[in-house]
N, C-alpha and C positions, 0 to 999 in steps of 0.2 A: 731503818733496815733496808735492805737491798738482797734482790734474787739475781743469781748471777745464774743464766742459763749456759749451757754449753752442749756439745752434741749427744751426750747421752742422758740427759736429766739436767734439774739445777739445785742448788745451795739457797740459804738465805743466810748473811753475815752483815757484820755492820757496814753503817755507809762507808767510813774511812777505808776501812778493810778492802772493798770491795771497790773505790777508787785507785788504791793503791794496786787492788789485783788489774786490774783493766791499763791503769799506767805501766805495767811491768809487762805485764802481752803487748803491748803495742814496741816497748822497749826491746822486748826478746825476736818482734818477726823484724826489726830492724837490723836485727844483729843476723839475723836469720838463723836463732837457736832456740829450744827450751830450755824449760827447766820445771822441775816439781814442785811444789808448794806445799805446806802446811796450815791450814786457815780454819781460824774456831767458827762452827755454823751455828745456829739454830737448831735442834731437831723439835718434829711435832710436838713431842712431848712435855716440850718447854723448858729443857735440858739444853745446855752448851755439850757439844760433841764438836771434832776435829774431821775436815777433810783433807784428801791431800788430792790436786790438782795437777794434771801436765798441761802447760800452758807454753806457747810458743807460735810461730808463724802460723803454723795450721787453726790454732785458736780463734773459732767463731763462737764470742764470747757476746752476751744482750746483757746489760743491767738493767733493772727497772722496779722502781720503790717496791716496797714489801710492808700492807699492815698486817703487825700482829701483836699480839698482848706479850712477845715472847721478850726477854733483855737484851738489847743490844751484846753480842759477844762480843764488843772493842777490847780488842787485847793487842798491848802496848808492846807488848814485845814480841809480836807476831805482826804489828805495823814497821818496828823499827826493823827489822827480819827484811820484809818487803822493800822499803826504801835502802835500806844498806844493798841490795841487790841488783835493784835500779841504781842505784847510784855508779856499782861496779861496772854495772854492763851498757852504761847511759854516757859513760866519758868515752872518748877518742882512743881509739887500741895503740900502743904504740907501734911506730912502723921503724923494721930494721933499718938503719942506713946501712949501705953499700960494703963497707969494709965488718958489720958486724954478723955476727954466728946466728939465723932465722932460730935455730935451733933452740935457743936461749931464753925465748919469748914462749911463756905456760898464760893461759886465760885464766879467769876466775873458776872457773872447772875442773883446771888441770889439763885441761884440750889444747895441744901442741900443733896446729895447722902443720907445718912447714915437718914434722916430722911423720905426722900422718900420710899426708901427700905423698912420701917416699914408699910408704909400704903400700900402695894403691896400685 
């Protein structure tokens, strides 16, 4: 298990979990964006309960072991979540060439730079 600190409190979630959250903040201040998360926690009670995270360039995130008698919350489709997002936001954007419409190009968000830019 692993406690992921951040500026207002922290979490404790599984280690994979919580690799994968730390690989996606480093992914998203490179992009120079967020994005929200959904990630099973620990709570004291020894209960799986759900946070949800904004993580992104401002993200001053510490991981650091966690003992506790509690179960691992590894949840597999809340890891494959995480890496399908890394994955989106981790490859190369494409970039218009010359004679194409900037227009035309939506991010994994739905965030249209080149159309934004116009109404600024």
């Amino acid at each position: 298990m692993k406690r992921i600190f951040y500026s207002s409190g922290s979490v404790v979630t599984g280690d994979r979990i919580a690799e994968a959250i730390i690989h996606y903040a480093e992914v998203l201040a490179l992009r120079d964006t967020s994005d929200t998360i959904d990630v099973p926690i620990a709570l004291g009670s020894g209960r799986i309960g759900r946070a949800q995270l904004l993580i992104g360039p401002a993200s001053e995130l510490a991981v650091v072991p966690e003992e506790t008698d509690v179960d691992d919350p590894d949840d597999a489709e809340t890891l494959a979540e995480l890496e399908h997002r890394i994955q989106l936001h981790g490859t190369t954007r494409p970039q218009a060439s010359a004679d194409s419409d900037p227009t035309d190009y939506v991010d994994a968000n739905g965030y249209n730079e080149a159309v934004e830019s116009r109404h600024d």
